[in-house]
C-alpha positions in Angstrom: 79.7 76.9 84.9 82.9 74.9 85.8 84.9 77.9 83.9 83.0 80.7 86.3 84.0 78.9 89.6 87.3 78.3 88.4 87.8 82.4 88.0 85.9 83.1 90.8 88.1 81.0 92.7 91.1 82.3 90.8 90.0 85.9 92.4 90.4 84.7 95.7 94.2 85.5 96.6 94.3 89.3 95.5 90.8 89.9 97.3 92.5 88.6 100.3 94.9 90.8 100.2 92.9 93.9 98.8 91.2 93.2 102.4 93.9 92.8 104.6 95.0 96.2 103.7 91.8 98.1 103.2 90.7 96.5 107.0 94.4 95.5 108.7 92.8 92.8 110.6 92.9 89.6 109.4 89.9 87.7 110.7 87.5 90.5 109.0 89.1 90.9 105.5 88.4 87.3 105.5 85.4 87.8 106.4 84.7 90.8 103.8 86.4 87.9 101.4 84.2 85.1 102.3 81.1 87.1 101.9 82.4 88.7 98.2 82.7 85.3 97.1 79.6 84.3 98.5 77.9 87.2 96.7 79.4 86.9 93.6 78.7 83.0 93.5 74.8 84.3 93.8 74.8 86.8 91.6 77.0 85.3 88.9 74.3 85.6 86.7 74.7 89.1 86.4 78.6 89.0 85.3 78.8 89.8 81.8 81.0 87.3 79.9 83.9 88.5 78.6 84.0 91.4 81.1 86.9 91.3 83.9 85.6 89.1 86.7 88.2 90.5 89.0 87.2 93.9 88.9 83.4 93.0 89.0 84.5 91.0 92.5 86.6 93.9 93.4 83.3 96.2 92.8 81.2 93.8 94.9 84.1 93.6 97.8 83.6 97.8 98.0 80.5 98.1 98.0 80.2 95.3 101.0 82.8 97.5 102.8 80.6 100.6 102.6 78.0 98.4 103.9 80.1 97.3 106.8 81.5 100.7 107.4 77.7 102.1 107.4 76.5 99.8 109.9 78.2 100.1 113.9 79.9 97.3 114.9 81.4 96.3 118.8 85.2 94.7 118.0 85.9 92.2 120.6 89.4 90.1 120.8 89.4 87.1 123.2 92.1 87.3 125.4 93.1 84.2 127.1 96.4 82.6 128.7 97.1 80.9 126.1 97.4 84.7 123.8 101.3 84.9 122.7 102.3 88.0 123.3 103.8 90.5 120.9 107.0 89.8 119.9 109.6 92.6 119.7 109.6 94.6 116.5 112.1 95.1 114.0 113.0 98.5 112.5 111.2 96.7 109.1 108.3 95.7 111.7 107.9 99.2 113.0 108.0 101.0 109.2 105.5 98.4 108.7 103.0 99.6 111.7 103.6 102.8 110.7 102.5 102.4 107.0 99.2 100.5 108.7 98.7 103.1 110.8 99.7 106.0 108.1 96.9 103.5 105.6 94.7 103.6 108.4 94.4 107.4 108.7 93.6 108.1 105.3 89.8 109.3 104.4 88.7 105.7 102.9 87.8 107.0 99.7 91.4 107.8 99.2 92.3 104.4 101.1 90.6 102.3 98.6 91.8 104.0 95.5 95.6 104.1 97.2 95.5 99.9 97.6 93.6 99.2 93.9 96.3 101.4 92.4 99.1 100.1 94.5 98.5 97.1 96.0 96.3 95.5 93.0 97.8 97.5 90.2 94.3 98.3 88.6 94.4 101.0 86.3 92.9 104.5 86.3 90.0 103.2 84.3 89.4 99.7 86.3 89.6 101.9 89.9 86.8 104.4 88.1 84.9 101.3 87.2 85.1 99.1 90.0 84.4 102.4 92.0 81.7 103.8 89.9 83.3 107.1 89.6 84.6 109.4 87.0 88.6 108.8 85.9 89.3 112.5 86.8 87.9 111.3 90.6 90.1 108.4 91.1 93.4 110.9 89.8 92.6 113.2 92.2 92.1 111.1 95.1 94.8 109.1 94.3 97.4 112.3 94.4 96.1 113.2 98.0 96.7 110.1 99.4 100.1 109.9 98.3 100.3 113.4 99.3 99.3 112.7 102.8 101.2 109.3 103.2 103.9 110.6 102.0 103.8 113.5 104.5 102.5 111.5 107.5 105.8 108.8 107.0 108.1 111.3 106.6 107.1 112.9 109.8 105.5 115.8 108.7 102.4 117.7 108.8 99.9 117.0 106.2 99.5 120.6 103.9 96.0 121.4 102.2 96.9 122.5 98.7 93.0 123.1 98.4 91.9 126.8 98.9 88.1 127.6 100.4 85.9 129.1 97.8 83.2 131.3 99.0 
């Protein structure tokens, strides 16, 4: 049991940061964290030893996202006098907000596979399992979100590729 908490909790940093980029706000990917672990703790009876733990966290972290997504929420920031105010950005700061907000406009299906490929560096395979979906799936999502971040940080408009069948 000691060996299970100790990868669970090994888990921790790259499911923070799967969720600060699949979310951008820090307060609710550690939230989405905090309720993964919880989760997984419960239901650790159901990992199969020998199996990847992070990838079977990773699966519970997306399928609490959906949930969250699924269900409307009211986002409220207190504001008080003592709120700093936003510093002046840097060129690197700015390409930054613009990668957010280029991250941000993807279809979240494309989003998710983007930051496991990327950001994680999962494999083909581990995205389709984490995911639950078919290899050939995860490829093609993955090439249309690079296709449209590309396009959207370069400046330019995002072209369909996909003709309409009738």
């Amino acid at each position: 049991m000691q060996d299970e908490r100790d990868r669970l909790i090994a888990c921790i940093p790259r499911l923070r940061r799967y969720a600060r980029a699949l979310i951008g706000d820090r307060t609710g990917a550690d939230d989405l964290v905090q309720d993964t672990m919880e989760r997984g703790w419960k239901k650790l009876s159901s990992w199969q030893r020998g199996s990847d733990m992070r990838a079977w966290l990773f699966g519970i972290m997306h399928n609490l996202h959906i949930d969250q997504v699924r269900r409307p929420a009211i986002v409220t920031d207190v504001l008080d006098d003592d709120t700093p105010l936003p510093a002046v950005a840097h060129t690197d700061s700015l390409e930054m907000r613009d990668l957010q907000s280029a991250l941000a406009a993807l279809p979240a299906e494309q989003r998710e596979i983007l930051l496991l490929v990327a950001l994680e560096e999962m494999s083909y395979e581990e995205v389709a399992a984490t995911l639950g979906l078919p290899v050939g799936t995860v490829m093609s999502r993955l090439s249309r979100a690079r296709q449209k971040l590309r396009a959207q940080m370069e400046g330019r408009a995002v072209v369909s590729t996909l003709k309409v069948v009738k």
